[in-house]
VEXLUMNU-546740 format. One record per residue (C-alpha): x, y, z. Coordinates in steps of 0.2 Angstrom, whole numbers, padded with zeros to 4 digits, always signed. Each point is the difference from the previous one (the first is absolute). Layout:
BEGIN
XYZ
...
//
This chain:
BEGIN
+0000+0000+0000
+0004+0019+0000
+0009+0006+0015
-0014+0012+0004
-0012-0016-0002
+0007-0007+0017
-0004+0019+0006
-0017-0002-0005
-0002-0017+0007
+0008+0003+0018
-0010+0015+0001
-0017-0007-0001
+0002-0021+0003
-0006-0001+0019
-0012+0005-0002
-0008+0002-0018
-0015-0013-0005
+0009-0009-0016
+0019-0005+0012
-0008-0003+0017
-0014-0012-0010
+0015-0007-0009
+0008-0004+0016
-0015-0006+0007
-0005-0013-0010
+0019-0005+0000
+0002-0003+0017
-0018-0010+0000
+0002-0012-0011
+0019-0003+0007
-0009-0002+0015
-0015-0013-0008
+0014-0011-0009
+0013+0001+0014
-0002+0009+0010
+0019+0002+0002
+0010-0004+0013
+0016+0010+0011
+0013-0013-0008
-0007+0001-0018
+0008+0011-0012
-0008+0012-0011
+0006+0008-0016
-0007+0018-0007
+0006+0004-0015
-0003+0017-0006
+0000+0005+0018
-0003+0020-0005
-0001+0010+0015
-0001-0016+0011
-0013+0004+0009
-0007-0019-0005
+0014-0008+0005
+0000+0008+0016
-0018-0004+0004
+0002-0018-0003
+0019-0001+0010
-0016+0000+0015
-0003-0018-0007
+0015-0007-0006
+0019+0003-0005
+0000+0011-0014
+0013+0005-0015
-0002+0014-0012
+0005+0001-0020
+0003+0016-0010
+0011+0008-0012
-0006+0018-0002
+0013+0011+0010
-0017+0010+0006
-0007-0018+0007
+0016-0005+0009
+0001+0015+0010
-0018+0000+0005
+0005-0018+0004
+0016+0004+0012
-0012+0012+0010
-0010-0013+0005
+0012-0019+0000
+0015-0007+0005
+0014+0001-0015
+0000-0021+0001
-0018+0000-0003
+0002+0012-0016
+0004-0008-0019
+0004+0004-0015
+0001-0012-0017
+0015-0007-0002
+0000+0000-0021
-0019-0006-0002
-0001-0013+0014
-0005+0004+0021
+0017-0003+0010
-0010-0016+0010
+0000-0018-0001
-0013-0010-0006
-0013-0006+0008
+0002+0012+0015
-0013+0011+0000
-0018-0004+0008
-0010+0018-0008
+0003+0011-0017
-0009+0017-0001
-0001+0007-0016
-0010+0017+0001
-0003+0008-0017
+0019-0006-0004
-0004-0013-0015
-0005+0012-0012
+0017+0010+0003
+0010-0012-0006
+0005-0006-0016
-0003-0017+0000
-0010-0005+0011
+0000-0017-0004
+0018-0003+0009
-0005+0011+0014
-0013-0016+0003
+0010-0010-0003
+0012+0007+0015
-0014+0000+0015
+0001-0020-0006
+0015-0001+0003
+0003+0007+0016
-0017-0006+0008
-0001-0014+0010
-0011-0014-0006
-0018+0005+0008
+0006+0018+0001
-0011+0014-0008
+0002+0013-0013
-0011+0017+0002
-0002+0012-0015
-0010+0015-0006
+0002+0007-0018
-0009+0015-0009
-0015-0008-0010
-0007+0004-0017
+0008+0009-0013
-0015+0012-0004
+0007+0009+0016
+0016+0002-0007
+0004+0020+0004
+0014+0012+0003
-0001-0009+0020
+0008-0014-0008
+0013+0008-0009
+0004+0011+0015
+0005-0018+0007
+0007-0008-0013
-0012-0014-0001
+0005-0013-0016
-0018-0007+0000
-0017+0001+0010
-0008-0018+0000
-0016-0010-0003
-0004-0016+0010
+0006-0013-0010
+0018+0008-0004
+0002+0002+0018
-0004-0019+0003
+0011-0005-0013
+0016+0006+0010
-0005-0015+0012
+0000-0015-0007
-0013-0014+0009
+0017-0014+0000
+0006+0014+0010
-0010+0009+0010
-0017-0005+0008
-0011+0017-0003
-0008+0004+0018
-0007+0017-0008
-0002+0010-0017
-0012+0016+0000
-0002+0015-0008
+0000+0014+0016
-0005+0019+0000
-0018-0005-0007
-0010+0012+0003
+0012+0015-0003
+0002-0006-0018
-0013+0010-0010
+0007+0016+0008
+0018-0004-0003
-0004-0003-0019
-0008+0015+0000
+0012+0011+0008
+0016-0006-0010
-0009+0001-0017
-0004+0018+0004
+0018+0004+0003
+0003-0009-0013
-0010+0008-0013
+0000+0019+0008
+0011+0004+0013
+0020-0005-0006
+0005+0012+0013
-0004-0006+0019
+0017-0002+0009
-0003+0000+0016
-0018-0002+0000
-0003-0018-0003
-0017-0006+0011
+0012-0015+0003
+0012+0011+0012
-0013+0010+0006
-0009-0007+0020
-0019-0002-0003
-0009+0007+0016
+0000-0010+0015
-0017-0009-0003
+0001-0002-0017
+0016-0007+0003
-0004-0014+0013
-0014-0005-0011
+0011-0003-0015
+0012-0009+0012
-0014-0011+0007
-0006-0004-0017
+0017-0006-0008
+0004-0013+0014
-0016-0006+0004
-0003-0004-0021
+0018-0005+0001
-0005-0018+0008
-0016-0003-0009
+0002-0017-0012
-0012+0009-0012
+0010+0001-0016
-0002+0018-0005
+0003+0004-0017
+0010+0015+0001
+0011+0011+0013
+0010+0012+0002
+0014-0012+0007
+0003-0017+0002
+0004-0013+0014
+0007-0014+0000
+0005-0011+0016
+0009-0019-0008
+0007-0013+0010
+0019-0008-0004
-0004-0017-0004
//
């Protein structure tokens, strides 16, 4: 992302509907296909501001992955330097088979190839150890937001479950997320889109809802995010998968 991005986000995550409902519904499902344990080990990769990380270190041990300057010192404000890394080349600097949780928050569709950053969380999970990832959904809401964050790709249902091969994984969870929002969110980017080139520093995605409206928005995302209803679109995706 954009240095100022990591401004942005530090600014308003604690508290703003979108993150905290993000980290929500993280943290519950952990909880419903653990729950972790003090001894287990868990992996956030993409850690951002860390504030994740550190909700979960309540839970378990935790490690954090980054490598964006910006992220790394919002990370050493808040961890110890042993439980900080960066890649080493392409690959996580840990064994295989030695981690119990991956996070993966809004990371996949930074990356190049996604398919091999997959392929690493099977690698380094224990067998029976879990994956958790949320991605951007649905190309129609492709907008100056995602180029602001460097996303490669937003995703629909079935690229996202292609990533995670049945031989390999056992998939505990796939869903579209940030339902009811949806109609809205199309709207607003399409209008940016088509009429207003120029709104930097004025995106509704930076901006705090009023308190009301924002514990309603943040009720609504993690209660729909453990529904079995498939719906048929979102503006994210999650996906919780099992190491086989």
């Amino acid at each position: 992302m954009n240095a100022d991005e990591y401004t942005n986000l530090a600014r308003i995550e604690a508290t703003h509907w979108y993150y905290a409902g993000k980290r929500d519904f993280a943290r519950g499902w952990l909880q419903r296909v653990g729950p972790p344990q003090p001894a287990d080990v868990l992996l956030d990769c993409g850690a951002g501001t860390g504030i994740f990380a550190e909700e979960m270190s309540a839970h378990c041990q935790v490690l954090v992955l980054d490598d964006h300057e910006e992220a790394l010192r919002l990370l050493r404000a808040r961890f110890r330097p042993e439980q900080i890394l960066s890649l080493a080349g392409d690959q996580v600097p840990l064994p295989a088979d030695s981690l119990d949780y991956i996070t993966a928050l809004d990371v996949l569709e930074h990356t190049p190839d996604d398919r091999a950053v997959v392929a690493g969380f099977q690698r380094l999970l224990k067998s029976g150890g879990v994956a958790l990832v949320t991605v951007p959904a649905g190309l129609a809401l492709w907008s100056d937001w995602d180029v602001a964050l460097h996303h490669f790709r937003r995703y629909n249902r079935a690229q996202l479950k292609a990533l995670f091969p049945t031989e390999q994984w056992e998939l505990v969870y796939v869903n579209y997320t940030n339902v009811v929002v949806y109609p809205i969110v199309w709207l607003v980017r399409k209008w940016r889109r088509w009429f207003s080139r120029d709104l930097a520093g004025a995106r509704s995605e930076d901006q705090l809802p009023v308190p009301w409206l924002n514990a309603l928005l943040r009720e609504l995302m993690v209660r729909l995010a453990y529904w079995r209803l498939p719906f048929p679109f979102g503006v994210n995706l999650l996906l919780v998968a099992r190491k086989r």
